[in-house]
N, C-alpha and C positions, 0 to 999 in steps of 0.2 A: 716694142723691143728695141734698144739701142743697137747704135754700129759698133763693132768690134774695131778696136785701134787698128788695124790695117784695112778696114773697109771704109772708116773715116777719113785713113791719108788716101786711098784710089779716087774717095770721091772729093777729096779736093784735087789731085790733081787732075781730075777728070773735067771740072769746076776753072781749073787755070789753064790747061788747052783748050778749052771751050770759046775763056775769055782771048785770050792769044787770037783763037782764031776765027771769032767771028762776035766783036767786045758789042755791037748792037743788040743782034740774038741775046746775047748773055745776059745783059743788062734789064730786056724786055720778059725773059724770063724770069730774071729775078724777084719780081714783081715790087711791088709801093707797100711801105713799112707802116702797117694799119693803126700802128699810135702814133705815128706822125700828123696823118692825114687826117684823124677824126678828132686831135688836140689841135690843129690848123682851126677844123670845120667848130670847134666850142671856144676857141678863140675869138674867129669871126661872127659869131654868133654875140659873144660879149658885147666886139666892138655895135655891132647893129643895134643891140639892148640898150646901150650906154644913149645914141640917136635916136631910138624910140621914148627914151627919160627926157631928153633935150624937149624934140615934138611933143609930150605932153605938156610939158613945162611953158613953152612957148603957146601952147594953146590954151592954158589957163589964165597966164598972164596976159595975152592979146585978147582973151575973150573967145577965141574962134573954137568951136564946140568942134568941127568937124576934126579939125587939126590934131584936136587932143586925142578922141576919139582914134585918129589912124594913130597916134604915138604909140597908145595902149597897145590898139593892133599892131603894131611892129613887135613890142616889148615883149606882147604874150606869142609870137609868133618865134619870135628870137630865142625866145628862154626856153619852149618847146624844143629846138632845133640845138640846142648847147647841150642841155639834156640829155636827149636823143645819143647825141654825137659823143659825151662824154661816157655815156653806157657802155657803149661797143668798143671803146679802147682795152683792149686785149692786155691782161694779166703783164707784167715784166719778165716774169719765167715765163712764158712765154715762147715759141719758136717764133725767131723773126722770118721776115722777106715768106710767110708762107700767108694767103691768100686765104680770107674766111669766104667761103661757096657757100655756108649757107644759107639760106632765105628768111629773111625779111630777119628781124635786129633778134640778138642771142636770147635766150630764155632763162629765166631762173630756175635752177637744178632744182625738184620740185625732192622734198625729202618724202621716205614712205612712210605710209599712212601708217600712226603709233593705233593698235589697238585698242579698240573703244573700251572704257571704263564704264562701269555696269552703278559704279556706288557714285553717293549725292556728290559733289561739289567735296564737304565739310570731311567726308572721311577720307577724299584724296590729298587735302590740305594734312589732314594729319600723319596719312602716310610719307607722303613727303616729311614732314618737321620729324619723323620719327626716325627715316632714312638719312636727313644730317647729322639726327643727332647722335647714331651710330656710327656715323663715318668720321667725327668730327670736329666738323663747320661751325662757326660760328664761337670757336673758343681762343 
């Protein structure tokens, strides 16, 4: 439920005494801006990736198996962690400065299950083609 335009301006100036009078508090409450931080963490993740290519690279051309071997392992390590880290950057609508508490990396909104269809394959295929081409699609 939104704030009501005068419950918006109390809580900012509630927000600017706050900062007024005690800008450390304020600041530590405000908390760390979670697309910043995890487009920082798949950045650094790039650059680590990019040095895992080099160490392979350098361990094919030198001959040294071990070398390449840890490349890879950095690369698949790295590209895990850019991943990971690009996943969780939070929507642009978005409320900023507000802190994700929940555990462990967000989930995909799982949709509800479409009720089972009882007929083959072949007559759901036609029910569909039958349903565009009353609506329709494809003209």
């Amino acid at each position: 439920m939104p704030l009501s335009d005068h419950e918006q301006r109390l809580l900012e100036q509630m927000e600017q005494a706050l900062l007024a009078e005690d800008p450390k508090f304020a600041t530590a409450m405000r908390g760390a801006d979670l697309r910043r931080r995890y487009r920082r963490r798949a950045v650094l993740a790039g650059f680590v990736f990019v040095v895992g290519v080099v160490m392979l690279m350098t361990g094919a051309v030198t001959q040294v198996i071990a070398l390449g071997v840890a490349g890879f392992l950095v690369m698949l390590a790295s590209a895990f962690y850019a991943v990971t880290s690009w996943r969780r950057v939070p929507p642009a609508d978005a409320a900023p400065d507000v802190p994700n508490i929940s555990p462990g990396s967000p989930r995909r909104q799982r949709r509800p299950k479409a009720p089972k269809n009882n007929g083959s394959f072949m007559e759901r295929m036609e029910q569909r083609w039958r349903n565009r081409r009353e609506r329709g699609f494809g003209q």
